[in-house]
N, C-alpha and C positions, 0 to 999 in steps of 0.2 A: 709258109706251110699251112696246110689244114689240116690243125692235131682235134681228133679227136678223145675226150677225157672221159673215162666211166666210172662210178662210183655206185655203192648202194645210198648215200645219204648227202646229200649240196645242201646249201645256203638254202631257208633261212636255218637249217639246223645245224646245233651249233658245237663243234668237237676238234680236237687238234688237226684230226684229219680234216674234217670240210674247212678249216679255216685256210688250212696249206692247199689244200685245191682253188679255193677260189683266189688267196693270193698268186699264185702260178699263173693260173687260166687270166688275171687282168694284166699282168705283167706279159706273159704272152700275147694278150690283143693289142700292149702299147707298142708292143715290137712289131706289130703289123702282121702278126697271121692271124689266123681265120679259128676260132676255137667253139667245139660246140663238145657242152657236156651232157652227157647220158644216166639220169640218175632216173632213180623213183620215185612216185607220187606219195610219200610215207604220208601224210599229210591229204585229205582228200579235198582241201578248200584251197593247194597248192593249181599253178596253174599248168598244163601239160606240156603246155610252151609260152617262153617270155626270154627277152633279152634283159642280163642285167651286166652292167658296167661292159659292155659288147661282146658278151660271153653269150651265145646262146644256149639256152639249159631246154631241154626235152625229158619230163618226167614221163615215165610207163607209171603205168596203175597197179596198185598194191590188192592183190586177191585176199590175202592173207599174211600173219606174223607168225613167226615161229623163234623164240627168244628174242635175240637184241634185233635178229635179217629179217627180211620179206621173200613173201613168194609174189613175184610177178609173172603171170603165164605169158603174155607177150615183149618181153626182154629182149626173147633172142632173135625175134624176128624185125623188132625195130634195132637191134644191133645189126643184122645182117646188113641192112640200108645203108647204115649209118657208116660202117667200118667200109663199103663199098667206096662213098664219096670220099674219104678222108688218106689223106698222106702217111700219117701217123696214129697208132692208137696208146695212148697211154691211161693205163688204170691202177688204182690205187685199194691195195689190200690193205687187210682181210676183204673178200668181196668173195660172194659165193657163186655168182654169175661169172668169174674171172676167166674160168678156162672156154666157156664158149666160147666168149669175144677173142681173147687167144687164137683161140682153132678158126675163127672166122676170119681174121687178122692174117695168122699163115695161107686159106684160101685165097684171099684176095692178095697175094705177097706184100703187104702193108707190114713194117714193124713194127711187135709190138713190145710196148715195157712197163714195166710192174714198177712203181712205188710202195715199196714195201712198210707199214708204219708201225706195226705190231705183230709179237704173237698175241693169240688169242687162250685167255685163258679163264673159263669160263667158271660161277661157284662150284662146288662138291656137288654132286647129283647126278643121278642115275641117267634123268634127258640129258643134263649139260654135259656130262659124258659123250653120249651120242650126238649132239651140235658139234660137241670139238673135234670127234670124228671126222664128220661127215666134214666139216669146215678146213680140215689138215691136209685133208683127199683133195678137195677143192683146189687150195690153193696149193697144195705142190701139181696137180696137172696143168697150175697156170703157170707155175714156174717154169715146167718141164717144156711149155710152149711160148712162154713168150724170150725173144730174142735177148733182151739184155733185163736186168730189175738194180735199180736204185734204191739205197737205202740212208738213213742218217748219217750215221757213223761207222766207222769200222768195230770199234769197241762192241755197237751192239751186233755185229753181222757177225763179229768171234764168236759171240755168245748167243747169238741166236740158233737152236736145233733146224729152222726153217733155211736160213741163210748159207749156214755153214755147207747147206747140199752145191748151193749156187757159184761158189766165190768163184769159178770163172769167168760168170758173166754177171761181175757185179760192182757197181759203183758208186759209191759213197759221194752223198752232194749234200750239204748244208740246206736246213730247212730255209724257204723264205722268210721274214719276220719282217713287221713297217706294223707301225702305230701313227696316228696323227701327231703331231705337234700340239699338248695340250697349254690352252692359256693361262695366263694367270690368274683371271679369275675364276675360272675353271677351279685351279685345285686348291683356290682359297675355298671356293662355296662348297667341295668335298669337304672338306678341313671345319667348316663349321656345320655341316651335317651329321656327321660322323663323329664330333667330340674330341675331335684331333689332341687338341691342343689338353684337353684336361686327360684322355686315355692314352699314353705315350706308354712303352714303345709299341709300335702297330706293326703287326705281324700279318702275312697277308696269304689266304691262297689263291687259288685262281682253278676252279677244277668240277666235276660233278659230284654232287654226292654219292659217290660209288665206293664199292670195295675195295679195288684197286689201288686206289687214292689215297688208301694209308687215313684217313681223317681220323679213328679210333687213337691213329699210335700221336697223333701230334694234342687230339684230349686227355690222353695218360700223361705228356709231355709238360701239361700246361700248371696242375700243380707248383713243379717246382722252377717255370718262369716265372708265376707270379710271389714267391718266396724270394725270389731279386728285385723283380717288378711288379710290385702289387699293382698298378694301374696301366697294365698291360694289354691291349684288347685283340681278339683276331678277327678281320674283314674278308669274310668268303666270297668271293664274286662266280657265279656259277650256276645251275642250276640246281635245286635242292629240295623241291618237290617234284612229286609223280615221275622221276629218273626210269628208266624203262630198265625193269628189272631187278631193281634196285629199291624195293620196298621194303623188305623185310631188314635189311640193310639200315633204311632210314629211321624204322621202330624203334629200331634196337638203338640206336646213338641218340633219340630226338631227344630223350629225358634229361642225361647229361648236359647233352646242348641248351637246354632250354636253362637250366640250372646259371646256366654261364651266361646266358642272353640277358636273362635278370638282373644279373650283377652288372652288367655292362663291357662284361669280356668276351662278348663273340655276338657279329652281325652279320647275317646273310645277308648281302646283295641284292642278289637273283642275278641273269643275264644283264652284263652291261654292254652297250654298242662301243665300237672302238673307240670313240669320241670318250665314253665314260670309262673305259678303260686305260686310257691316256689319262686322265684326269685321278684313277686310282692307286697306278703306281706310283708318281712321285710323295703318295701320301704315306707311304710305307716304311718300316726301318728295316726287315726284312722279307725275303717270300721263302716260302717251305714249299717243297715237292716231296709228302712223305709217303710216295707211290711204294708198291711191297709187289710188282710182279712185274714180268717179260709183256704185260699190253701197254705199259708206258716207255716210249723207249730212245725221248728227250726231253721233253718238258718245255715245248717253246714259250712259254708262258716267264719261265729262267731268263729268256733272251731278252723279252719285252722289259720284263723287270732291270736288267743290266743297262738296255739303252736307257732307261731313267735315271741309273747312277744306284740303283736299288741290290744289296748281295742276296743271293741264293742260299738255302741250305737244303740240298735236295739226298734222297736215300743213295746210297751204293750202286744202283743198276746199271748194268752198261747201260750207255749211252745216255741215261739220265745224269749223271756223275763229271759228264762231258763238259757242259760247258762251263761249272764252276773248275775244273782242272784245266781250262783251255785258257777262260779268261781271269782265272785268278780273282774273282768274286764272290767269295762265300766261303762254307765247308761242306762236306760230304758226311752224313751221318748213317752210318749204319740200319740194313734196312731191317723195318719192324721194331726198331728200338727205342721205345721212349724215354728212355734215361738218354741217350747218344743223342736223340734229334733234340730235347732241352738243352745240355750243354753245346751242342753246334750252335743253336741259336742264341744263346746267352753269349757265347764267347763270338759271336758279332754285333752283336749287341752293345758288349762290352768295350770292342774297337771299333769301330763302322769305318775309322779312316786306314785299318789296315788291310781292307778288300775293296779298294777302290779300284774301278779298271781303265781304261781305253775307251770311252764310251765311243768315239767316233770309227777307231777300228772296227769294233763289236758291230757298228751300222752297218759299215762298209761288205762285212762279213756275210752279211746276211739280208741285202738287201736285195729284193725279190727283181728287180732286174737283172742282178750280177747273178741268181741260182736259173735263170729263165736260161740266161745264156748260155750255162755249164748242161742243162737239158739239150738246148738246140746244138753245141756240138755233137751231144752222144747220138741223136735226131739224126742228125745231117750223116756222121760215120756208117750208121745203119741204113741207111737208105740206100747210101756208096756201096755199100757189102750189097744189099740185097739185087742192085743191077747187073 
């Protein structure tokens, strides 16, 4: 087939959503179709066109920002081309561009389908009012035109207000997830960078510094870890300066944080490539997902962790709540709860060998050629319907 992919943000930038696109799009080109993705130039030093891992990426040029999207004025006319050549279109929400391509996609009788990964729910405020407006309008006329949409879970599609209009044409496929094979000395030389061995137990996130992310409820949390574990530390891997929109956010926690940097209970990261990311889970005792809204809506970052043998303790949300209830790896704490998300994590802390799972099932689960597959049937049905 030649799918083509749209998004507003591709590789190199870095979010649960671009990371499940580009895993998809390489696992589709190993299967022998043809994938070109259609995102934007966010980025003006990015390049308009380049092949990577035989995915061809085509960015449009960004005019302008208006909170987290872009305006690009010529979108819809390099979509028109694009969706023209292509078999299939598939795109991945939130994306404010979604219903054109949609609408373009029914002219040309190309089917098209939504990967839905979040609601969108934006700070308090008078504009971000009017973004999640205009961005709800958006994507329910993508919904209302595209032929079928995918989502994580069903848990979250119950509970999604976006979802729940759809569940006709709606089907639930496990995120992709693959991490490298990291070596041993790999995550010996984490382990002595990082202080392994004198700050135990290591608690780990993996996330942006954002709102959404709960960071605030799991520094209210860490008082009474280190009252069990005084030599306790947590490893952010993530982004955690200049976060787009997410400044005022970073003010307000830095002080705290810094407090704990000091002492040696809390180390940012930054971005780490998958290579270093392989390298950072098995250094962990556990990971926290203490996400607090409907834009997180699984936490594949949980899965990674599992394939290392690593428990999860992630908030209540649908669909974040998932994989620790699937695979029996962790506990669920309550969301926004800082007393709830300390005793989840102490009370695996306290057992680690009584949330061990299946590490080879969990692979098998969700290995990005087995969810490639579960696409190209729903692909292939739609295409049969549309003749």
């Amino acid at each position: 087939m030649k799918i083509l992919t749209v998004l507003t943000y591709y590789r190199p930038h870095t979010s649960g959503l671009t990371i499940y696109a580009e895993r998809l799009a390489r696992a589709f080109v190993k299967r022998g179709h043809q994938v070109t993705v259609m995102t934007t130039q966010y980025d003006p030093s990015l390049a308009l066109e380049e092949m990577m891992d035989g995915v061809k990426v085509i960015r449009v040029p960004v005019a302008a920002r208006i909170s987290k999207g872009v305006i690009a004025p010529t979108f819809g006319w390099v979509a028109t081309k694009l969706v023209a050549r292509h078999d299939v279109v598939q795109m991945h929400l939130p994306q404010f561009d979604a219903p054109g391509v949609a609408f373009r996609a029914r002219l040309f009788g190309k089917p098209a389908v939504l990967t839905y990964h979040c609601d969108v729910q934006l700070p308090v405020g008078t504009f971000n009012r009017l973004v999640n407006f205009v961005l709800d309008f958006q994507n329910n006329m993508a919904g209302r035109l595209a032929n079928h949409i995918v989502t994580y879970t069903q848990d979250y599609a119950d509970n999604s207000p976006y979802l729940s209009r759809y569940a006709s044409k709606l089907t639930p496929i496990l995120p992709p997830v693959e991490l490298p094979v990291p070596t041993p000395e790999a995550i010996s030389a984490f382990a002595r960078e990082h202080h392994i061995d004198e700050r135990r137990p290591v608690i780990g996130m993996a996330a942006r510094l954002a709102a959404e992310k709960g960071v605030e409820v799991l520094l209210d949390a860490l008082p009474a870890i280190l009252k069990t574990y005084p030599k306790a530390q947590v490893l952010f891997a993530g982004t955690y300066q200049n976060v787009m929109g997410e400044q005022a956010y970073s003010d307000r926690l830095t002080p705290r944080i810094h407090e704990y940097e000091q002492q040696g209970h809390w180390t940012f990261l930054g971005n780490l490539d998958p290579i270093q990311m392989a390298a950072f889970y098995p250094n962990l005792d556990v990971l926290t997902v203490p996400s607090l809204n409907s834009t997180e809506a699984f936490g594949l970052v949980q899965i990674e962790a599992m394939m290392n043998g690593v428990p999860s303790v992630p908030s209540a949300l649908p669909g974040v709540r998932r994989p620790v209830q699937m695979h029996g790896m962790g506990v669920v704490s309550q969301i926004g709860d800082s007393a709830s998300l300390a005793e989840s994590i102490l009370s695996v802390l306290d057992d680690p060998l009584k949330y061990r799972g299946d590490i080879e099932a969990i692979k098998k689960s969700y290995d990005p050629d087995s969810i490639a597959q579960e696409y190209e049937k729903l692909f292939a049905r739609l295409m049969k319907k549309g003749k």
